[in-house]
VEXMIMAR-781104 format. One record per residue (C-alpha): y, x, z; residue in one letter; residue number from 0; chain. Coordinates in Angstrom, 3 decimals. Each point is the difference from the previous one (the first is absolute). Last residue first. Layout:
N
@Y = Y; X = X; Z = Z; resn = A; resi = NUM; chain = A .
...
//
This chain:
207
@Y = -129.735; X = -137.567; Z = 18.585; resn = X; resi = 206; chain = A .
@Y = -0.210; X = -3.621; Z = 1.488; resn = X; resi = 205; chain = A .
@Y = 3.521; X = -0.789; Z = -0.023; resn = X; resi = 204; chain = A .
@Y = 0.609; X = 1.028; Z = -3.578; resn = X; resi = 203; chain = A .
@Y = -3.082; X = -1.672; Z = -1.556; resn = X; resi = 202; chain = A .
@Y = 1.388; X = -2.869; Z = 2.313; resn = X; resi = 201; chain = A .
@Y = 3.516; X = 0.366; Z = -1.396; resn = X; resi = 200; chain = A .
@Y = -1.027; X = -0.094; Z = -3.628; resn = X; resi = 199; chain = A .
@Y = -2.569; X = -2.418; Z = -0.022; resn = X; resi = 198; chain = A .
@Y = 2.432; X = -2.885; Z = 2.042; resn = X; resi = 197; chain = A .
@Y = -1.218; X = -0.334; Z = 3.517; resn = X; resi = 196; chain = A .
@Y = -2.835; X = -2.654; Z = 0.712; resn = X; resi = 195; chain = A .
@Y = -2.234; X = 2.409; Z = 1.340; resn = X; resi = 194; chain = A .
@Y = 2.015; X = 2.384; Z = 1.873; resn = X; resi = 193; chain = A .
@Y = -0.804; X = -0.515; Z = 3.025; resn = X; resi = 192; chain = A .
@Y = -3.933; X = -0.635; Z = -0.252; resn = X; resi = 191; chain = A .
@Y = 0.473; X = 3.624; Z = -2.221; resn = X; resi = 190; chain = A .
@Y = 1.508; X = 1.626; Z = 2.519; resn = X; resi = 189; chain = A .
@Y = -2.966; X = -1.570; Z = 2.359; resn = X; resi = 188; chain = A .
@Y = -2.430; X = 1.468; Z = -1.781; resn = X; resi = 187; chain = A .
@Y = 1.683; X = 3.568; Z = -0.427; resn = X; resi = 186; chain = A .
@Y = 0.567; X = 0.348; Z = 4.164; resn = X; resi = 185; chain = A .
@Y = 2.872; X = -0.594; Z = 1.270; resn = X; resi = 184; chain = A .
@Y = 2.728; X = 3.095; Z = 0.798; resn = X; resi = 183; chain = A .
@Y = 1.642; X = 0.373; Z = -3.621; resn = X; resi = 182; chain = A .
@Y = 0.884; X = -3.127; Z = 0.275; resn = X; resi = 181; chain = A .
@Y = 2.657; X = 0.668; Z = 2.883; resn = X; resi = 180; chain = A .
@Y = 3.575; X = 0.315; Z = -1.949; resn = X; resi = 179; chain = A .
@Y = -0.481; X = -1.480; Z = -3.516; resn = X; resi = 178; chain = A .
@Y = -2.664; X = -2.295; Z = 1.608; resn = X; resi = 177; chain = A .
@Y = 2.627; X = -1.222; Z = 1.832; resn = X; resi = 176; chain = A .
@Y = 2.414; X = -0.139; Z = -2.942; resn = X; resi = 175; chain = A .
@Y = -2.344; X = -1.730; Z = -2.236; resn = X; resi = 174; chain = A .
@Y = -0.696; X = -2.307; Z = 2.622; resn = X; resi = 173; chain = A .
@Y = 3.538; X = -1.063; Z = 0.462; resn = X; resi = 172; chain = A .
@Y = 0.984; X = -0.522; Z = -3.067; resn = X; resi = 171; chain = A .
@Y = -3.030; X = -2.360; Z = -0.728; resn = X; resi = 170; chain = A .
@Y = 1.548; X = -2.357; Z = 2.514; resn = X; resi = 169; chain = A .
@Y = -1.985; X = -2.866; Z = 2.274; resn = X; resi = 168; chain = A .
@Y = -2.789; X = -1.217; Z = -1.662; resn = X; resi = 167; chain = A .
@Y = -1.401; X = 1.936; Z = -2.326; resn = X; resi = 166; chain = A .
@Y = 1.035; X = 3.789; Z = 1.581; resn = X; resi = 165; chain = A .
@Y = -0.715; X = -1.872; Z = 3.405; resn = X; resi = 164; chain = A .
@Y = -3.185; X = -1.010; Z = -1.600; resn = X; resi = 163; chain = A .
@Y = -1.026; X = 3.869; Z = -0.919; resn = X; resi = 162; chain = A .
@Y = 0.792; X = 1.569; Z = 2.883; resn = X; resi = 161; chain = A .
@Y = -1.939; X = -2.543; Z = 2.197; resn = X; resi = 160; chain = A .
@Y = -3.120; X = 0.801; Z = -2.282; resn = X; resi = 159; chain = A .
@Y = 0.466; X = 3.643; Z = 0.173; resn = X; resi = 158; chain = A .
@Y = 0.918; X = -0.018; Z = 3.694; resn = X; resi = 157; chain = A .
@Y = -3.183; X = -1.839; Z = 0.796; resn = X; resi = 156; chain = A .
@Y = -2.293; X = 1.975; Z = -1.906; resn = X; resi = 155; chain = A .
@Y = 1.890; X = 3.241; Z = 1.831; resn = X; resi = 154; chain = A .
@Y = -0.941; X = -1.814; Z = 3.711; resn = X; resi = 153; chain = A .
@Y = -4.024; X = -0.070; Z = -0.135; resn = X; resi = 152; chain = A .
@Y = 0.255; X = 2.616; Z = -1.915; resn = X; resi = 151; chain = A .
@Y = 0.929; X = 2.001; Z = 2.570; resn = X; resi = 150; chain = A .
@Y = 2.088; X = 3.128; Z = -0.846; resn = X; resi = 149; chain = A .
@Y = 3.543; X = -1.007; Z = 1.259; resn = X; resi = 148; chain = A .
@Y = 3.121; X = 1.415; Z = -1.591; resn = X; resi = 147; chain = A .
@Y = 1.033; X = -3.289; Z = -0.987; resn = X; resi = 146; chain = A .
@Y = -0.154; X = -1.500; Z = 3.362; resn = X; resi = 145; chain = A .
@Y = 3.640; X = -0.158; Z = 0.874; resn = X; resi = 144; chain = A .
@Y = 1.800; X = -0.542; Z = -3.386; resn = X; resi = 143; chain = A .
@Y = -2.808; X = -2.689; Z = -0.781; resn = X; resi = 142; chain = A .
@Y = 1.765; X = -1.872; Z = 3.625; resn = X; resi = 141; chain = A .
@Y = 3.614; X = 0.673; Z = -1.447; resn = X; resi = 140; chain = A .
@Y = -1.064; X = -1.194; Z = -3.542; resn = X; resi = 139; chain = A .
@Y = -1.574; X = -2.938; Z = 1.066; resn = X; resi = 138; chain = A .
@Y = 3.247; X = -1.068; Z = 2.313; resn = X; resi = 137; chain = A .
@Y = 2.480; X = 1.052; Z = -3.101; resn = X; resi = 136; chain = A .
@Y = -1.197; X = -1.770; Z = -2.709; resn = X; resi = 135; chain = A .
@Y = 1.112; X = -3.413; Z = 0.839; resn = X; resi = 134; chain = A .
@Y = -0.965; X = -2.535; Z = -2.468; resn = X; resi = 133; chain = A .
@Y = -1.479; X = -2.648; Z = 2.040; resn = X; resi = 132; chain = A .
@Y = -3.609; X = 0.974; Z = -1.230; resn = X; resi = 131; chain = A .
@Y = 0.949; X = 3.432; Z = 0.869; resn = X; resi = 130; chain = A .
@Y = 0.771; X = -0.816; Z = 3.503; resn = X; resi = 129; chain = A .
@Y = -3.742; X = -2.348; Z = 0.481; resn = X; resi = 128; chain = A .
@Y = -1.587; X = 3.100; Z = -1.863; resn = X; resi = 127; chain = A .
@Y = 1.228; X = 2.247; Z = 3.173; resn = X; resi = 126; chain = A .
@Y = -3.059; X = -1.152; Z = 1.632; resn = X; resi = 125; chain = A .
@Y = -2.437; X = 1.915; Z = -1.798; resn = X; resi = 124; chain = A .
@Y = 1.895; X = 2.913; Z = 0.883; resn = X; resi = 123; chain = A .
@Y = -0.182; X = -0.081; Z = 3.794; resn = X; resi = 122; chain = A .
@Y = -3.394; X = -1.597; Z = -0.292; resn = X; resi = 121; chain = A .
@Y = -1.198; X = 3.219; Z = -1.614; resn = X; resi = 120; chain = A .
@Y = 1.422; X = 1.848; Z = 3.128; resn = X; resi = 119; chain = A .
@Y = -2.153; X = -2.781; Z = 1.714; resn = X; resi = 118; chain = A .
@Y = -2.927; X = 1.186; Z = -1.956; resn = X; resi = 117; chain = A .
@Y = 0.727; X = 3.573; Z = 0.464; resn = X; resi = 116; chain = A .
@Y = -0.010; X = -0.066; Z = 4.096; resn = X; resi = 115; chain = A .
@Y = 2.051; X = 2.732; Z = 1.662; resn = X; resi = 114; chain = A .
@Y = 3.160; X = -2.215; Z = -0.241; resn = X; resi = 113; chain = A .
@Y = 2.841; X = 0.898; Z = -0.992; resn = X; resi = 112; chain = A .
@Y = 0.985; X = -2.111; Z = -2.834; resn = X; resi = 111; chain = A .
@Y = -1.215; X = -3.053; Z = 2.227; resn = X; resi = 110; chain = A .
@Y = 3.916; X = 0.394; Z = 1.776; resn = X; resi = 109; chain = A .
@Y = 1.864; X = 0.446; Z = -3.672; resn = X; resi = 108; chain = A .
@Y = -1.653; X = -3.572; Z = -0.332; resn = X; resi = 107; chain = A .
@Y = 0.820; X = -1.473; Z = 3.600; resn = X; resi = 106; chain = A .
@Y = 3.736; X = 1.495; Z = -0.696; resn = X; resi = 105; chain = A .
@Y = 0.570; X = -2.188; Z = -2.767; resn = X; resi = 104; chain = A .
@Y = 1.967; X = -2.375; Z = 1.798; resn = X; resi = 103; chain = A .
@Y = 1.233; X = -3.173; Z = -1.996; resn = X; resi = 102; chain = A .
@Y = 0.056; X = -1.854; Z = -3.069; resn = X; resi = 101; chain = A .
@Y = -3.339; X = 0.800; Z = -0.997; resn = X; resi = 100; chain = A .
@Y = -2.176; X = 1.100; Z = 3.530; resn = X; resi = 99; chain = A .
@Y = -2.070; X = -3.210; Z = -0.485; resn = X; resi = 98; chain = A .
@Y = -1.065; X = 0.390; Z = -3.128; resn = X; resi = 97; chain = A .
@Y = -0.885; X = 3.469; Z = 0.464; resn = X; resi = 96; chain = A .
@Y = -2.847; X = -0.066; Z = 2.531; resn = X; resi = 95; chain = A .
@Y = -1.926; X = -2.989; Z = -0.439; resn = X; resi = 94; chain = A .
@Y = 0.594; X = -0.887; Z = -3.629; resn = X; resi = 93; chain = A .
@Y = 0.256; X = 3.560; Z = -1.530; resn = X; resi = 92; chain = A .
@Y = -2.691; X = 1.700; Z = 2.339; resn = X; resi = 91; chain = A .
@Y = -2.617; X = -3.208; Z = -0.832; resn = X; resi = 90; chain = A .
@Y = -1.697; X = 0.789; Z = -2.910; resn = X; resi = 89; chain = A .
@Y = 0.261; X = 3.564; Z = -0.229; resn = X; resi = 88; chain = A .
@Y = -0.809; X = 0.834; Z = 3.285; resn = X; resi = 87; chain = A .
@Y = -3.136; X = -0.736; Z = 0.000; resn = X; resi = 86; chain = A .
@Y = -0.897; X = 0.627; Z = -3.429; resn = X; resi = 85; chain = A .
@Y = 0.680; X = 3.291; Z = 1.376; resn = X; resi = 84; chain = A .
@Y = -3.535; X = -0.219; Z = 1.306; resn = X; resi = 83; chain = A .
@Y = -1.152; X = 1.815; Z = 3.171; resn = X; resi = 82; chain = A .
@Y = 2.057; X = -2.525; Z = 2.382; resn = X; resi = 81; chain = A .
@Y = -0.510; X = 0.774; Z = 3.581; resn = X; resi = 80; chain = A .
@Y = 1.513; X = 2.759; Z = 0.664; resn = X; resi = 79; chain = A .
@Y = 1.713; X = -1.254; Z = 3.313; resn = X; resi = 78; chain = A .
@Y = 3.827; X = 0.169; Z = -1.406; resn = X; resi = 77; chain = A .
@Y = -1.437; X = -2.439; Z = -2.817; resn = X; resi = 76; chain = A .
@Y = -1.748; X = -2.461; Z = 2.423; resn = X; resi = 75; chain = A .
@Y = 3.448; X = 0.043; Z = 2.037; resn = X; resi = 74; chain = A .
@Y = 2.420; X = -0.069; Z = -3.351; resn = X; resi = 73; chain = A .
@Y = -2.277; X = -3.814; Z = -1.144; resn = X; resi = 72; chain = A .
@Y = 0.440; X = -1.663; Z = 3.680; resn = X; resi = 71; chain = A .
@Y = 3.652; X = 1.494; Z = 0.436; resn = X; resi = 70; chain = A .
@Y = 0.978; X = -1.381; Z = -3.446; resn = X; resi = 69; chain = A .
@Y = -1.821; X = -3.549; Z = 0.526; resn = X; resi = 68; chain = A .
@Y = 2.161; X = 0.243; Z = 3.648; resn = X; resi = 67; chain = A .
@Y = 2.977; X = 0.126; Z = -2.103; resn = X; resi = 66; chain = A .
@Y = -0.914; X = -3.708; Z = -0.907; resn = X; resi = 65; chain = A .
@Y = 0.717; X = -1.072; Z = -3.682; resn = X; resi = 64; chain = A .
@Y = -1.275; X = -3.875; Z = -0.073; resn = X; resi = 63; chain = A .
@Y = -2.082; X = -0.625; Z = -2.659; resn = X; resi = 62; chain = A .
@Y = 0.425; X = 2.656; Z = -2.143; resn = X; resi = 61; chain = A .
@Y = -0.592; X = 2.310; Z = 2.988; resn = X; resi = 60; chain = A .
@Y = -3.446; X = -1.998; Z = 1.217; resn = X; resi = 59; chain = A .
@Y = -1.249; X = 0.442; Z = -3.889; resn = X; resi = 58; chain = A .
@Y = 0.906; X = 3.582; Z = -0.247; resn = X; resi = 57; chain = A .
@Y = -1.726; X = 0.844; Z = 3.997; resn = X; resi = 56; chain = A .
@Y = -2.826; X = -1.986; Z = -1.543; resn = X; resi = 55; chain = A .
@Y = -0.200; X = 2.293; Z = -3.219; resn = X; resi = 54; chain = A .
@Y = -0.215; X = 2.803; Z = 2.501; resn = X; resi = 53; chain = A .
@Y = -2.910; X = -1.587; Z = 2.132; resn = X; resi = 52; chain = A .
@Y = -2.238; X = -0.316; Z = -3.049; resn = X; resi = 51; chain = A .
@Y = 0.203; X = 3.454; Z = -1.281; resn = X; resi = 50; chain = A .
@Y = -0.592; X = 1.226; Z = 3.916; resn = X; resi = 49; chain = A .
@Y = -3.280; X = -2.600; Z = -0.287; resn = X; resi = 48; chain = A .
@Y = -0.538; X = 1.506; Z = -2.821; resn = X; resi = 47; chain = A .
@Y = -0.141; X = 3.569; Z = 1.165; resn = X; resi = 46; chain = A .
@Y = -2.222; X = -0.962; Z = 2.584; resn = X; resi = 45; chain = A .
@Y = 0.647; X = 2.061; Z = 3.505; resn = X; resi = 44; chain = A .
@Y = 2.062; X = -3.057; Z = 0.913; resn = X; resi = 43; chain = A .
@Y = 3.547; X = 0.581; Z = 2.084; resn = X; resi = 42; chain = A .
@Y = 1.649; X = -2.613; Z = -2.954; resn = X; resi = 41; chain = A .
@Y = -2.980; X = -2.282; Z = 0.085; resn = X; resi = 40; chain = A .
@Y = 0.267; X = -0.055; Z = 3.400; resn = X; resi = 39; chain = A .
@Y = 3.838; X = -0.212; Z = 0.143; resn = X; resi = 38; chain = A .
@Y = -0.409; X = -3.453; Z = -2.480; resn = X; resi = 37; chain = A .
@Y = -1.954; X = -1.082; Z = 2.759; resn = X; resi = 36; chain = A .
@Y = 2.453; X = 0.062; Z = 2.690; resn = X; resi = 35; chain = A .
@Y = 2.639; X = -1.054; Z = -2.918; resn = X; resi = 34; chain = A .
@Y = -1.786; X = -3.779; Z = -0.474; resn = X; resi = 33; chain = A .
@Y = -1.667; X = 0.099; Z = -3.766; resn = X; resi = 32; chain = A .
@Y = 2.056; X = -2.829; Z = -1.677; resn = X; resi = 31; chain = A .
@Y = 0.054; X = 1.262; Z = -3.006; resn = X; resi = 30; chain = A .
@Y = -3.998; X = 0.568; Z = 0.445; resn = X; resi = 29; chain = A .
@Y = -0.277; X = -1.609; Z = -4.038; resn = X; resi = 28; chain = A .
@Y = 3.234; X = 2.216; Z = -1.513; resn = X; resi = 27; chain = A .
@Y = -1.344; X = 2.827; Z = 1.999; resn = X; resi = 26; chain = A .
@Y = -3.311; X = -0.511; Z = -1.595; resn = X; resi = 25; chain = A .
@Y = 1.596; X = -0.180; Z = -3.408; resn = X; resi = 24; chain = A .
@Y = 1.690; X = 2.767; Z = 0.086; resn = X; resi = 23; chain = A .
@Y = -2.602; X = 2.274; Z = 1.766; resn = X; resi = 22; chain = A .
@Y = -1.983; X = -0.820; Z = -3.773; resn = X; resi = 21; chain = A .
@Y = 3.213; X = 0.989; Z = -1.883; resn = X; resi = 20; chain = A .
@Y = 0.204; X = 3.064; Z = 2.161; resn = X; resi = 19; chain = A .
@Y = -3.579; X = 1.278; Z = -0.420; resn = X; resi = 18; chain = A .
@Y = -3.105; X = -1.426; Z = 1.845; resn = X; resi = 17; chain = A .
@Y = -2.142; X = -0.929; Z = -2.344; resn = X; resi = 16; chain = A .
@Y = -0.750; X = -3.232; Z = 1.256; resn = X; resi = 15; chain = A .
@Y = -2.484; X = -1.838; Z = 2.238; resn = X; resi = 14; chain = A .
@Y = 0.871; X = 2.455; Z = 2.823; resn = X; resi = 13; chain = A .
@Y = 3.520; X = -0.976; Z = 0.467; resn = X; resi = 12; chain = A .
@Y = -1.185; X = -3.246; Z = 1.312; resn = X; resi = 11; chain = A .
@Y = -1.893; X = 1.433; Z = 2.452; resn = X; resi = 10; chain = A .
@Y = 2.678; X = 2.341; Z = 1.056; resn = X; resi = 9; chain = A .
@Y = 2.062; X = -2.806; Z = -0.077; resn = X; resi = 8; chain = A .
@Y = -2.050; X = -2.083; Z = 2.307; resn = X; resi = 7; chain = A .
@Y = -0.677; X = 2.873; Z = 2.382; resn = X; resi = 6; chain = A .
@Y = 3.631; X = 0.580; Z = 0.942; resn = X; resi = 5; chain = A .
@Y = 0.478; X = -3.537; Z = 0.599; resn = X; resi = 4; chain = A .
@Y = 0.595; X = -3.890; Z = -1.663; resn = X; resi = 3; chain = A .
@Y = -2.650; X = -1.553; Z = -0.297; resn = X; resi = 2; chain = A .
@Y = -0.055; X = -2.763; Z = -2.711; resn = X; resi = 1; chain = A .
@Y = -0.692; X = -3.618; Z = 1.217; resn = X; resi = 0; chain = A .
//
């Protein structure tokens, strides 16, 4: 019989090479990891183990969402531990946004301020969930907040977000933000936002 701990999946996550596909499939295999473990993992000083515990946190919210999933992944975040945006970026939409669609935004404009970049970054991240829905308007007011921020650890993110709502959501609308506050991001992640814009108007917007 398989154990099933902290120390198992570390094991197991040892025998491969340890990127995201690889954390994947050990997830997929500890599904059933119980969530005192899972927190080790999570609270680990290996960075796999912290890759490992965030595709868990997916897994368990797919399952059966659980706004304690969303305190369990915004805790390790507002505590510095994740180093990686990969992070964030695989889990900030599911756990954080998904939930908030069709209701309060307030716990998004709330991670805005905080002194942490990753979880600023989470902020962001999460507003793919809105965008994905077509509503421009909730990423745009969060990008609107940060986009005078230096970290790169947040501009990437604001880029990328930028770009998807413009894809997803209304094309209008990004031109006309970017129109108003492009001028403030940094040149890589203009061009992120304004990658799938007709030639004209992203030559244009990028000038």
């Amino acid at each position: 019989m398989q154990t099933c701990d902290a120390e198992a999946v570390l094991a197991a996550l040892a025998r491969t090479p340890g990127d995201v596909a690889a954390a994947r499939r050990v997830a997929r295999q500890f599904a059933d990891l119980d969530a005192g473990e899972r927190s080790a993992l999570l609270w680990s000083e290996d960075p796999g183990a912290r890759l490992v515990a965030v595709v868990l946190l997916v897994q368990a919210m797919r399952a059966r969402p659980d706004a304690e999933l969303t305190d369990e992944f915004l805790a390790a975040a507002k505590a510095e531990r994740f180093d990686d945006t990969t992070l964030v970026d695989l889990a900030a939409e599911e756990l954080v946004g998904a939930p908030l669609v069709g209701g309060s935004t307030g716990p998004l404009f709330a991670l805005v301020k905080s002194d942490v970049a990753m979880v600023r970054r989470i902020a962001v991240v999460a507003t793919l969930a809105f965008a994905k829905q077509g509503d421009a308007e909730v990423p745009l007011g969060i990008v609107g907040r940060l986009v005078r921020e230096r970290s790169d650890t947040v501009q990437s993110a604001l880029g990328w977000v930028l770009r998807e709502t413009g894809k997803r959501a209304s094309e209008p609308a990004l031109v006309a933000f970017l129109e108003r506050h492009g001028r403030f991001l940094t040149p890589a992640a203009r061009a992120t936002a304004t990658e799938h814009l007709p030639p004209t108007e992203r030559d244009r917007l990028r000038a």
